[in-house]
N, C-alpha and C positions, 0 to 999 in steps of 0.2 A: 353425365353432368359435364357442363363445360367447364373450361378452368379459367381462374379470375383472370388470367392475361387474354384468353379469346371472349371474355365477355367485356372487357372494358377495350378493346377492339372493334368488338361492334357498338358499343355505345361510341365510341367517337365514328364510326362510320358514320351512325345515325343521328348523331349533332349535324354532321358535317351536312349529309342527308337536306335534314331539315332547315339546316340554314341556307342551302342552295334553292330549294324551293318556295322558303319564304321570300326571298330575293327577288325571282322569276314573278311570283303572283305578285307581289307590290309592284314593279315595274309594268304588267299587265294592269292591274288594278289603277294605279294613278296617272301614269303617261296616257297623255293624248296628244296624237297627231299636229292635231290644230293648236296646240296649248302644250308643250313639252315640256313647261316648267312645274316641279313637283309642289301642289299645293301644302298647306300646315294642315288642313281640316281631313286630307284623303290620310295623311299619314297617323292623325288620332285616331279615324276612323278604324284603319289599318291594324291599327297596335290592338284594340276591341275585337276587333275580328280574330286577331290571333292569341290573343287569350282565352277566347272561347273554343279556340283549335284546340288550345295546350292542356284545357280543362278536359274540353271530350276525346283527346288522343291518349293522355297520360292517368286521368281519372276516371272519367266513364267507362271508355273502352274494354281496358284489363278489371276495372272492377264489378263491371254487370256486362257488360254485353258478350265478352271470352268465357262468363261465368253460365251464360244464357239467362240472365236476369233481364229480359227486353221490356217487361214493365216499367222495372226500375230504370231502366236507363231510357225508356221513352221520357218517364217524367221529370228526369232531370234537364233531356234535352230541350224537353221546352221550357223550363224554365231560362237555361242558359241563353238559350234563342232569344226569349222575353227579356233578358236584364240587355243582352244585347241592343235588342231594338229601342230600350227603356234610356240607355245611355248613348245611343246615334239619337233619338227626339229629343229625349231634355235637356243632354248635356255637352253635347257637339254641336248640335244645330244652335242652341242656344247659346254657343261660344262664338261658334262663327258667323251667324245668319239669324241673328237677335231679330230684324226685321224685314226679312223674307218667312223661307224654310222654320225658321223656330215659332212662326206665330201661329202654324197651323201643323193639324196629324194625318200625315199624306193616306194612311191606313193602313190596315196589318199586311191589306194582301199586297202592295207598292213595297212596306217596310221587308219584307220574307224576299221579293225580290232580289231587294241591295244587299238584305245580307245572306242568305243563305248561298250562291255560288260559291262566295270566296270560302265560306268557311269548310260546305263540302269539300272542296280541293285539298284543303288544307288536311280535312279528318281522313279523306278517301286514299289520300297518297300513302298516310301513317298507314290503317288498316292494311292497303296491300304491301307495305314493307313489313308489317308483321305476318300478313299470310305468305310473304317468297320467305321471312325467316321460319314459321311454323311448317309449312312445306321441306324445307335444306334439316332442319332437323327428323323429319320423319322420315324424307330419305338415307340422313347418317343412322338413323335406327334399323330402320330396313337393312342396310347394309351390312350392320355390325351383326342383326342378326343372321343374316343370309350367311356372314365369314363365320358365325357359330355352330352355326348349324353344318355346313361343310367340313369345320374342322373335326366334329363331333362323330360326324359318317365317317371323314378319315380315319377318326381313332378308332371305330369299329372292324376297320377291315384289318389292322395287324393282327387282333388278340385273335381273328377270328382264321385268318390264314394260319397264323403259330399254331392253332389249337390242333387245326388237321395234321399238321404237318409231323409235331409232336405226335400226336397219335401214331402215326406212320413211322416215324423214327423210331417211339418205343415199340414197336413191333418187331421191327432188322433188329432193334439189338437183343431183344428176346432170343430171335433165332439167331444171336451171333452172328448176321450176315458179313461177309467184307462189306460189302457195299455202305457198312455205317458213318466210315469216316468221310466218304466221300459225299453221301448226304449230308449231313453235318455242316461240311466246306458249302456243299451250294444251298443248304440254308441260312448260313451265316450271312451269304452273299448276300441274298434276298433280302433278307431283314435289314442289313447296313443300306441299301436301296432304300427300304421304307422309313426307317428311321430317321437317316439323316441329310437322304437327297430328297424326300418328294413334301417340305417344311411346305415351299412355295405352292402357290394356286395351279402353275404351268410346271411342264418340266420338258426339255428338249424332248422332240417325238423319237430319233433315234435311239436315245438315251432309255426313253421308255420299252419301245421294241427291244433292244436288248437283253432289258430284263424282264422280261415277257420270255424270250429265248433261253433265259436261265435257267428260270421258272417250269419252261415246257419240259426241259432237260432231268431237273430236280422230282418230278413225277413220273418222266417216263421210266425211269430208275425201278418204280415200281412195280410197273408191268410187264417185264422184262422179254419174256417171250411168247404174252398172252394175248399180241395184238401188233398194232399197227399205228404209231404216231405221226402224223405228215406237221410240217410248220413253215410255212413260207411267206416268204415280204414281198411286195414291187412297187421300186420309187420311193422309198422313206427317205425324205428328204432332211437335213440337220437344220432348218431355218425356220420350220414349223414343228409348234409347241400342242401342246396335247395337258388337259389337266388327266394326273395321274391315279395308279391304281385304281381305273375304272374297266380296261378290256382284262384284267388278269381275274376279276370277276364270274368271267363269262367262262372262259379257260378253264378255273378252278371248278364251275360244276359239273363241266365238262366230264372233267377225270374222273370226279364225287363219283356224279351218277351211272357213268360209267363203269367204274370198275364194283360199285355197288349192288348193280342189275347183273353183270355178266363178269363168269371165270374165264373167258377164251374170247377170241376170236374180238376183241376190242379194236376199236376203228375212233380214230379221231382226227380232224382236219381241220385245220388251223390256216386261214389264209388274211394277209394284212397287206391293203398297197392304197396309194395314193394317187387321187391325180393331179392333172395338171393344175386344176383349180382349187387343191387344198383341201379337196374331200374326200377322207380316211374311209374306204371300208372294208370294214370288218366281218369274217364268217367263220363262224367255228361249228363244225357239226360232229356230231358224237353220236356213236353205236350206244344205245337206248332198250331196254325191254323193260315192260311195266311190271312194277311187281310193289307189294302191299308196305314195304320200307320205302319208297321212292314215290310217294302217293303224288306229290304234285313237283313240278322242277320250278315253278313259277313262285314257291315259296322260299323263307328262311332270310336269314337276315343279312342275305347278301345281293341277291339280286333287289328286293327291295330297296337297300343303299344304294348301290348303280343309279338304279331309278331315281331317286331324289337327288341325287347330284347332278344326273342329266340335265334333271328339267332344274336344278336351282344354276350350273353353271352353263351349261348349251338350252337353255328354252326354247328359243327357234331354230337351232340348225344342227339337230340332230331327228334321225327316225330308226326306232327299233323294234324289230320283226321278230316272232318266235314263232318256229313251224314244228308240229309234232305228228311224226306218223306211229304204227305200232314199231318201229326197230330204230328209228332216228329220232334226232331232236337236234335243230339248227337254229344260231342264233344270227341275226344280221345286223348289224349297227353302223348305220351311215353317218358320220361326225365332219362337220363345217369346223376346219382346225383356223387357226388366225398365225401369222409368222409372227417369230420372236423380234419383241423390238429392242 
């Protein structure tokens, strides 16, 4: 809903509007080259003509024609047509041209001539100021919903990253491990990252890699001597922004499935670089064996989220690839980043 200050914003827009183009058509309508002087009869004329504008812009329009009542609003227009033409024959011409114009009836189809351009112009202009405003409204809808719907995926990925992670933590402190405090620390981290840096749509790419880097660090904790974590950068530049918690995603099923399928011998590779032109890619591939818990990696409610934020915040300049063999599974994600302005 707008608020009564930007509604009565637009209505003086739209006085202003309309007074501008009333203006414009009379000066078209009455001046003549040959005769620049403004008659009394084109300006009575004038004022009929734009009462009939004001009738079918302010009255017709929004009450049968927006309503899709085209019946109704046909028959009214030809009436208003008809008192028009009824009041240019008997009561103008008869004011000004008592004997010429007033002694005879030029006919309907001469009379629809005179009057119907001006008044078209007149209704045609309102109509499409209400279709660019019915338009700028549906686009601030779109967008409010597009910012809801992002925000919504965001708030999915914390409870759902804590859940694992919790899981895992209560696990080290079952067995007492030392390593609990120090999870702990780098979960703390992470979360203060989610919490109260990634509010914004963008967040600096450095900034993000970084805690991607935490992040890798915070899990590899768990596999301790059961594998093999690689995680490498090239060219993360600090001037290009990235919207966030979207590659930590990728990462996280990484481990999931990972250390899920297999007690040993875990392999995971993690590579992120940039180039010259601003295009982020991304490859994470992960040691894989299919087994009857781990039915599909393309499921759960995380890659799904990825996926709708790609396409609601990168729609055209992103492309992501998943390749499955029987012992690997590699993800690719190429991202068209924009610099921070």
């Amino acid at each position: 809903m707008k608020s009564k200050r930007v509604q009565k914003k637009d209505i003086r827009k739209e006085i202003i509007f309309q007074l501008v183009l009333h203006v414009l058509v009379f000066i078209f309508y009455s001046v003549d080259k040959y005769n620049p002087q403004i008659e009394s009869y084109k300006v009575a004329s004038f004022l009929s003509y734009a009462l009939a504008a004001l009738l079918i812009n302010y009255l017709l329009l929004p009450r049968y024609f927006y309503k899709k009542k085209y019946l109704q609003f046909l028959m009214f227009l030809i009436i208003i047509t008809a008192g028009v033409i009824l009041i240019e024959e008997f009561v103008i011409e008869q004011i000004y041209f008592p004997d010429t114009r007033g002694k005879r009836f030029a006919g309907v189809f001469y009379c629809l001539l005179d009057v119907l351009p001006i008044i078209t112009i007149l209704s045609g202009f309102k109509f499409a100021w209400d279709a660019l405003g019915k338009q700028r409204e549906v686009d601030e809808l779109k967008s409010a919903i597009k910012e809801s719907e992002l925000q919504f995926l965001k708030s999915q990925i914390n409870p759902h990253f804590l859940f694992n992670n919790l899981n895992n933590l209560y696990a080290y402190a079952i067995e007492q491990s030392p390593k609990t405090p120090e999870i702990i620390l780098e979960l703390s981290g992470v979360l203060r990252y989610m919490l109260y840096e990634c509010k914004e749509q963008f967040v600096a790419l450095d900034k993000e890699i970084k805690q991607l880097e935490n992040f890798v660090k915070l899990n590899e904790m768990q596999i301790e001597e059961r594998g093999e974590i690689k995680f490498s950068t090239h060219n993360i530049r600090s001037e290009y922004q990235i919207a966030p918690l979207i590659l930590i995603v990728f990462i996280e099923n990484a481990f999931k499935h990972s250390t899920a399928s297999q007690s040993h011998k875990i392999s995971i590779d993690i590579s992120i670089g940039l180039s010259n032109e601003g295009v982020l890619e991304f490859i994470c591939k992960n040691s894989f064996r299919e087994l009857s818990n781990t039915k599909s990696l393309n499921q759960g409610i995380g890659l799904e989220n990825v996926k709708k934020r790609l396409q609601l915040i990168y729609p055209d300049a992103h492309h992501l690839a998943f390749e499955k063999t029987a012992e690997n599974y590699k993800v690719k994600l190429s991202l068209r980043l924009n610099k921070i302005t």
